[in-house]
Each structure stands twice: as C-alpha cells, then as structure tokens.
C-alpha positions in Angstrom: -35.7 159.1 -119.3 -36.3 155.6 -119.3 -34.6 153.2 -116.8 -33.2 151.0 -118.8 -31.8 153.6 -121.4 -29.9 155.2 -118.0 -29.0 151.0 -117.2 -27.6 150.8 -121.0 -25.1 153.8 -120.8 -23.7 152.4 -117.1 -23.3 149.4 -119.3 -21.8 151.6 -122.0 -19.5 153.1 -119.7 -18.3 149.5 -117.9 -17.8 148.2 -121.3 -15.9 151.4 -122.4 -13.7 151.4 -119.3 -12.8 147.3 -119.1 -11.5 148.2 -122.9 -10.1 151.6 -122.8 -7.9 151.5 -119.4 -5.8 148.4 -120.3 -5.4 149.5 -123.7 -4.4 152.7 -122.8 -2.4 151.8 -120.4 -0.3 149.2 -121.8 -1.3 148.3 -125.6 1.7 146.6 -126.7 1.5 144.1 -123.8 -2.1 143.6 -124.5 -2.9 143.6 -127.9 0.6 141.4 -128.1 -1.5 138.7 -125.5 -4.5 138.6 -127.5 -2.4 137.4 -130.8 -1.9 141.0 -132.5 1.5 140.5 -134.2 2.6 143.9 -135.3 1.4 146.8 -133.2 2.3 150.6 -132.9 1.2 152.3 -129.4 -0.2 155.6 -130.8 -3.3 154.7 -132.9 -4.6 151.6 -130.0 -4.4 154.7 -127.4 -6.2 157.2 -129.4 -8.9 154.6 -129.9 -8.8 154.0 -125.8 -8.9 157.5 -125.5 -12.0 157.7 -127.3 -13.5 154.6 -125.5 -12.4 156.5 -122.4 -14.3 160.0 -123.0 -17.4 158.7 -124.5 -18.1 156.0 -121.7 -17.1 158.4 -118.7 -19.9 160.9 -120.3 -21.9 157.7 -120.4 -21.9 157.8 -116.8 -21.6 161.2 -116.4 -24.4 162.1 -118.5 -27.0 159.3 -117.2 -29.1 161.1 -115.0 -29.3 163.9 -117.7 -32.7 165.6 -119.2 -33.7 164.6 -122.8 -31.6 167.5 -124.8 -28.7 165.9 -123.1 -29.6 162.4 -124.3 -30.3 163.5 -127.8 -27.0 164.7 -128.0 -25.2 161.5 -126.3 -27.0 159.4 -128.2 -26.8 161.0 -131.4 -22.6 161.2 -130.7 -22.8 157.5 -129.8 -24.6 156.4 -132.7 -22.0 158.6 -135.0 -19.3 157.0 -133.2 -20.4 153.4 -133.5 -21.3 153.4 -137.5 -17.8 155.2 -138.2 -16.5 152.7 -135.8 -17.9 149.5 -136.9 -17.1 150.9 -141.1 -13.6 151.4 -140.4 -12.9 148.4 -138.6 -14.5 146.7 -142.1 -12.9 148.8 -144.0 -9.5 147.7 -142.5 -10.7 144.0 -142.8 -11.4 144.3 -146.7 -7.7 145.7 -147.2 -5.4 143.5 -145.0 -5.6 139.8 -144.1 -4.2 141.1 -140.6 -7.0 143.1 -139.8 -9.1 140.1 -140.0 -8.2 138.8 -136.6 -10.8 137.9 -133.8 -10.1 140.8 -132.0 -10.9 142.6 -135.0 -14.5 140.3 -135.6 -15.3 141.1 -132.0 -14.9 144.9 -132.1 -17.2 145.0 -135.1 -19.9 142.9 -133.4 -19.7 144.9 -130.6 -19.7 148.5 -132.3 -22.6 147.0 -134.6 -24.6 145.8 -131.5 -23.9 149.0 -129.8 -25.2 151.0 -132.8 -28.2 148.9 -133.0 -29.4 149.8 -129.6 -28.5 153.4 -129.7 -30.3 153.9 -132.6 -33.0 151.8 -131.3 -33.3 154.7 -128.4 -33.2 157.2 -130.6 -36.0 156.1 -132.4 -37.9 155.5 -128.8 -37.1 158.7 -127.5 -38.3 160.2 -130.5 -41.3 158.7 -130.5 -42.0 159.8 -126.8 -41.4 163.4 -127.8 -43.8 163.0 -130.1 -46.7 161.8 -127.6 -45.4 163.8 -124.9 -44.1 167.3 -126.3 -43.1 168.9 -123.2 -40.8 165.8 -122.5 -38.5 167.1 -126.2 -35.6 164.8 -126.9 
C-alpha cells in the first residue's frame, strides 16, 4: 500500500477522534458552544459513534494488505457520499440546518470522499499493472 494512503487514514482517524470523543461525550455542551440552538443527545452520539468506529479501523486497519483496503475504502467512500447527501438534504429542508457547523461537515465529508475515491481509483489502477498486488 502506498505511504501516503496509510498517512491519510492516521489522518482519517485524528480527524474522526478530535470530532467523535467530545461529541460523544458531551454533545449538548458542545454543539450548544458552537451556536447549535436546539439539540437532542441521541442522534449527535450515534453520528460520533460512527465517526468513532470508522476512524479507530482507520488506524487499525492501516498497515493492512490490499483486500483490506478495498473494503475500508469502499465503506469510507459509502459513508462519506451518504454523509455529505444528508447533511444537504437537511440544509434544503430547514433554515436551522444551514448553520456553519453544518457548511463545515459537508466540506469536510465531500473532501474526504474526494480523496477516498481518488484511492480507489489509484489502487485500482495498480491492481491492474501489478495483478498479484489485487485491491
């Protein structure tokens, strides 16, 4: 696996874990500090939850051979299309879902599914010229 594909999940995973542990932790208190008016705890947890399991296998998974990457990056790139959708979803339905916290999730989620599609596409491609090396 490429180095920098291995540097990009640790990345994944430090990004997933500076989001998911305080929001997990303590949403009201959080989301309340960044301007989010009305919040309920269960749904920001189950979306930290999520942030939590995919970035620990992130780590986990980053010194894994190239079925294994296949896999994380095709979850990953699942993840970050439904992601980025429903947050845009939410932000064509409700002026309160139009918040900056909401504009910098989607910018994130879209620039993470950029680049895991991107390495899909590369890893693909390196299959291709090296077929004993199968994504």
């Amino acid at each position: 696996m490429p180095r920098s594909l291995r540097t990009w999940f640790v990345v994944h995973f430090a990004v997933d874990m500076i989001v998911g542990i305080p929001l997990f932790l303590a949403p009201l208190a959080l989301l309340g500090h960044l301007g989010w008016d009305r919040v309920d705890s269960l749904f920001p947890r189950l979306f930290a939850a999520a942030l939590l399991g995919i970035g620990l296998e992130s780590l986990l998974g980053r010194n894994a051979g190239p079925e294994a990457y296949k896999g994380m990056l095709n979850l990953k790139i699942v993840w970050s299309l439904s992601a980025a959708l429903g947050i845009g979803l939410s932000m064509t339905e409700a002026a309160i879902y139009r918040h900056p916290l909401a504009w910098s999730g989607l910018v994130v989620f879209v620039f993470f599914h950029a680049l895991w599609v991107y390495w899909r596409i590369v890893l693909q491609k390196l299959s291709r010229s090296n077929p004993r090396a199968r994504p």
